[in-house]
N, C-alpha and C positions, 0 to 999 in steps of 0.2 A: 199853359200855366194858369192856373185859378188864382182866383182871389185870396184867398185862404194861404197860398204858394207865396204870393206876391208882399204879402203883410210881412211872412216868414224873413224871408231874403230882406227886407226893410229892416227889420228887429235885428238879425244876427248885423245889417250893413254900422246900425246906428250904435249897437255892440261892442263894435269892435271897433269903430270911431271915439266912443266913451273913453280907452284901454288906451289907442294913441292921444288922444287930446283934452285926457284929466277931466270930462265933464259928464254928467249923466246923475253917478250916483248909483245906491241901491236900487231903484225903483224899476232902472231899465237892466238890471243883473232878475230881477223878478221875474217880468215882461220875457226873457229870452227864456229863462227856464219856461216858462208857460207855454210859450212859441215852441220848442223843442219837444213838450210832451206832447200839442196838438199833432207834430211832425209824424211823432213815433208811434200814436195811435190812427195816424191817416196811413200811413206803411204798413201796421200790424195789419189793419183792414184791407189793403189793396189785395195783402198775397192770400 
């Protein structure tokens, strides 16, 4: 798992922490979308 990996899984963790305990805000709904396209263009690239 790289670093890049490990940010990911952190972002989606603090995410969904936000969604149960009413804190965060828009800024970390931003942050995940960004974490999700990095995902999906580290996958496009793998295969």
């Amino acid at each position: 798992m790289g670093l890049l990996d490990f940010i990911i899984l952190l972002l989606i963790i603090f995410w969904l922490g936000g969604f149960l305990f009413h804190i965060g805000g828009g800024l970390i709904h931003l942050i995940l979308v960004i974490a999700l396209i990095v995902l999906i263009i580290r996958l496009i690239r793998r295969v």
